[in-house]
C-alpha positions, 0 to 999 in steps of 0.5 A: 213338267216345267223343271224337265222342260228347263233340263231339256233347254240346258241339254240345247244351250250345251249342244249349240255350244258345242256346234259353235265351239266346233265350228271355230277348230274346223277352221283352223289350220290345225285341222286343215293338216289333219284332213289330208291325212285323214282322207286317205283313210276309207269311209267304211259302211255301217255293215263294215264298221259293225264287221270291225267292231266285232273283230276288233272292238278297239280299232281307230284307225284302219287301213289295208296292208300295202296301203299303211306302207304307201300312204302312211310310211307303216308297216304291219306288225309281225303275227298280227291278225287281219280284220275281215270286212267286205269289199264292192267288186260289182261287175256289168252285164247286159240284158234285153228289156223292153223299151219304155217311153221316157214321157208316158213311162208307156212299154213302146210298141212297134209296127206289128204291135209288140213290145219293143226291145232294147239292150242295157247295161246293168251293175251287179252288186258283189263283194269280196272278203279283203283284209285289213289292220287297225293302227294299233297293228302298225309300227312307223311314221306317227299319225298326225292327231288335233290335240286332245287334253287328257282330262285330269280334274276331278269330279264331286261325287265322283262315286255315285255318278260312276254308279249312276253311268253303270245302272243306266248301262244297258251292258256291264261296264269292266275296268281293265288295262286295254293293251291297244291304247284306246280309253275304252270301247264297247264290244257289240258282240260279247256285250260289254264295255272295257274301259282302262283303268287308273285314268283320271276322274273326269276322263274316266266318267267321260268315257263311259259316258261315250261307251254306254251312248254306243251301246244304247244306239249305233253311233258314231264316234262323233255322235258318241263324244258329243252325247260324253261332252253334253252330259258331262258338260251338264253334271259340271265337267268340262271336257271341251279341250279333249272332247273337240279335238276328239269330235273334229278328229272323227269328222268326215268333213272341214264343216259341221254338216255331219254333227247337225246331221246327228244333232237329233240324235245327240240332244235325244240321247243325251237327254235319256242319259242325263235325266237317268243319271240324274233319277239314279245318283240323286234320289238313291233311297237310303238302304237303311230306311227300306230295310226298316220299312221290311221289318214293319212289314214283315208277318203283316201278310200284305204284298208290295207293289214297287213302283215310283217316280223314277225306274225301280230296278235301276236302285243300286241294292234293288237285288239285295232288296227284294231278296229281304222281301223274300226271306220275309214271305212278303209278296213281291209285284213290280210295275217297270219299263223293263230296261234292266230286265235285259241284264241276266242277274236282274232277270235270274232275281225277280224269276226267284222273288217275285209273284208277277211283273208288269212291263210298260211296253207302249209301242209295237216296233222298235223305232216307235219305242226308240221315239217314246224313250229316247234310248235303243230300239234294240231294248223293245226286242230285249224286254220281249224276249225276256218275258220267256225267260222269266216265266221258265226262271220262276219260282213261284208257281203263280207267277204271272208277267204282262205288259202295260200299253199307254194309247197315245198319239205316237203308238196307237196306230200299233195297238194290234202289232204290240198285242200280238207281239205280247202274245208271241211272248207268251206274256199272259196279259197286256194291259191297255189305258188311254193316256187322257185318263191324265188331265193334261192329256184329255184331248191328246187322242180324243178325235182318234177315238173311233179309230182307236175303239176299232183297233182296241176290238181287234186287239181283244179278238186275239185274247185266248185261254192263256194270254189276256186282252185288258181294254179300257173304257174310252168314254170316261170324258174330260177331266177338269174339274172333280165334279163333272168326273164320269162315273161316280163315285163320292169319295174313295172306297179303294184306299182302304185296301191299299197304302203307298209308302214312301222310303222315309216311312210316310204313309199315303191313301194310294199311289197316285197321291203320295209324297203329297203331304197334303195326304200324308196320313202318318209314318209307319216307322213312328206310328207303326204299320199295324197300329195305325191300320187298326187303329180309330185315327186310321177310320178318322182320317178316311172319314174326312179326307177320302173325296175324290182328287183330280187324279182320280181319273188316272186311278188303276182302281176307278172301276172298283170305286164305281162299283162299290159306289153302286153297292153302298147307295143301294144302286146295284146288289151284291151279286150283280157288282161281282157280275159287273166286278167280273166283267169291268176288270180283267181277272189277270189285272184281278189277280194281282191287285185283289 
């Protein structure tokens, strides 16, 4: 927590230098000059802008045909294909009302007690379809621009950040020649990025930087080069000289009113994009060591479960992965946020591989998600809509896919919202699990926990034959210290069925305890996976180190524990902790893990 705290301060230092820096060019004379220019250009909408965006996904600098000629000395290049985008032509009319007293807000009434009338003007709203030419369109008089340094320095580890940039891209990224001039652009509608090859290092990371901040949210140009400047700025690769000039250029103003505006956006944003990239180009996991770790594994007839401490999927040989696992007859689950599933070659591959698909889903709206995530709420519709499409993809018949829902303070008010999207999905589960299971986030949702209950039981009414409601138990209490922890259970029973691996070959008794060397109970590589499973170390181990931690309350596996606690003492019969079994943990979350 406290090294994602000091990332988070520097992504701040960066951004409240970039105010400052853009502060001083706002005031110069440089830009002065250029602000009369630019002012004669139309501030379009949203709307509009989206309408060139996918006509013309290049396009700087637009204008309408006879206003080149007049306020820019250019004219329209012969052949040219306008850009469509629509035009306000509202129109008034008058209409009859009745008189309302502007104090009380009362309908006034006259002598014979009727409502009083009074004739007023009204604005229609209309528009009309008008043509217009991106500068790229026009031949003439040159457009005055603030210098933008082409960045030409190079970058260490250039390669594995461009790999990095391209696995965080919610959309392909192509190098290609861009015949308009523009360094690169994102095309909203075919859903790539073009981005113009045989550039510099710099420049070239730089702009897919930009083009991925505009397909992971609808920025502006100004929001999109700061996020490139910050991020950039925070791997060591100063942009400053190209990327103020490019800021200022796109301002709509000679102050920062704007950019503070956004400032929310870029630090969130940015943030997203830096701690992604770093998750990907320094924590790649060596192919050679997973593919030996398969080679241990294979005739063992045990499943895998994926997961780890960054996004699975976004390994850079994921594919070529689980399609090894596959060719071993090796069962395949995966545990994802579910960002790269919007990607139809990740999708088209876990369909073909894998036995089920759990999806961290935990909000029930897109702006809810965008808040959790920091990235585009467009993804949260993506990821519904591709648990359809793995389902009809699937090769194995047992396929299953469902979503995980951590209750918070931010998303709880949404419970019923993401079941009956989960539902509509046709996901076969969705999986609640209160985030004070953690330790350091006991008290997080405590005094919501009525509400939360009468949400929770409202949620479970919408289970059916083929779609379950998993709900958790809210009273487990607070998680201080092992030995007040509710629901006993002495020491762990599970780890005997499960084993967490590590890339490195490390063995470890459960997921939420491993690259703890404390735990480390051997290596699979030297000691051997079977070996050691069958093997008396093995039972010497458990026997001295299977007390409980105190991560134990965010066990997946704490109902099991409990119950074969029950059975060992003697507290409960055999037939009575299945009935129990069947009762305290859902037959879909059984079904995968048992």
């Amino acid at each position: 927590m406290a090294d994602n705290q000091t990332e988070k301060q520097k992504v701040q230092d960066l951004t409240d230098k970039l105010e400052r820096g853009l502060t001083e060019l706002f005031n110069s004379d440089s830009y002065k000059n250029y602000l009369s220019t630019m002012s004669k250009f139309h501030n379009y909408s949203f709307n509009n802008t989206l309408l060139i965006a996918m006509q013309k996904p290049e396009a700087s600098l637009v204008a309408g045909y006879n206003a080149w000629q007049k306020n820019f000395g250019r004219h329209v290049n012969k052949g040219e294909k306008a850009i469509r985008i629509l035009a306000p032509v509202p129109y008034k009319i008058k209409e009859e009302r009745e008189k309302v007293d502007p104090v009380t807000q009362e309908i006034m009434i006259d002598r014979d007690g009727n409502p009083q009338k009074e004739e007023v003007e009204i604005t229609i709203p209309a528009f009309r379809a008008v043509s217009v030419f991106d500068v790229s369109q026009t031949d003439g008089k040159p457009i005055p621009e603030l210098e933008t340094k082409e960045l030409l320095s190079d970058v260490d580890g250039y390669q594995d950040m461009i790999h990095a940039v391209e696995a965080v891209s919610p959309v392909p990224i192509e190098m290609e020649e861009i015949d308009s001039g523009a360094k690169g652009y994102f095309d909203r509608e075919a859903r790539r990025i073009a981005v113009q090859e045989n550039m510099s290092e710099s420049q070239t990371l730089k702009t897919m930087i930009h083009e991925v901040a505009h397909s992971k949210l609808h920025t502006k140009e100004v929001e999109a080069e700061s996020i490139a400047y910050t991020v950039c700025q925070h791997f060591g690769v100063d942009t400053s000289e190209y990327s103020f000039g490019y800021i200022a250029g796109w301002s709509s103003g000679r102050d920062t009113k704007e950019l503070k505006s956004s400032m929310d956006t870029i630090r969130r944003t940015a943030w997203c994009i830096d701690k992604k990239i770093r998750e990907k180009s320094l924590q790649e996991i060596p192919f050679e060591n997973v593919i030996k770790l398969l080679d241990i594994l294979e005739n063992t007839k045990v499943g895998i479960t994926i997961e780890g401490g960054g996004e699975p999927t976004m390994y850079s040989k994921f594919n070529e992965f689980i399609t090894e696992c596959y060719k071993r007859n090796i069962q395949i689950g995966l545990i994802t946020n579910g960002t790269m599933l919007v990607k139809k070659e990740m999708i088209e591959c876990v369909a073909q591989t894998h036995t089920w698909i759990r999806i961290g889903l935990n909000a029930g709206t897109e702006d809810t998600y965008e808040k959790i995530t920091h990235c585009n709420g467009e993804n949260f519709t993506r990821i519904l809509n591709s648990i359809r499409i793995l389902k009809e993809k699937a090769e194995i018949e047992e396929f299953r896919v469902g979503l995980n829902f951590v209750i918070t303070l931010d998303n709880y008010k949404e419970i019923i919202q993401a079941t009956k999207l989960a539902r509509e999905a046709e996901a076969h589960y969705i999986r609640f699990e209160p985030e004070f299971y953690s330790a350091l986030a006991h008290e997080t949702i405590y005094t919501k926990i009525e509400e939360i209950n009468s949400m929770l039981e409202k949620a479970k009414k919408l289970q059916t034959k083929e779609f379950e409601v998993s709900i958790p138990k809210l009273n487990r209490g607070a998680m201080t210290n092992t030995d007040s922890v509710e629901g006993d259970f002495k020491v762990c029973h599970y780890c005997n069925f499960v084993t967490a691996l590590g890339a490195d070959g490390s063995m470890y008794p459960c997921p939420q305890i491993h690259l703890n060397e404390k735990y480390c109970m051997g290596n699979a590589i030297n000691d051997g996976y079977s070996k050691w499973i069958q093997s008396k170390d093995k039972e010497n181990w458990y026997r001295k180190n299977r007390d409980r931690t105190i991560l134990c309350k965010t066990c997946f596996y704490r109902p099991q524990n409990e119950l074969i606690e029950c059975l060992v003492t003697g507290e409960l019969e055999l037939d009575e902790v299945l009935k129990k079994y069947q009762e305290d943990v859902p037959m879909t979350i059984h079904k995968e893990f048992v």
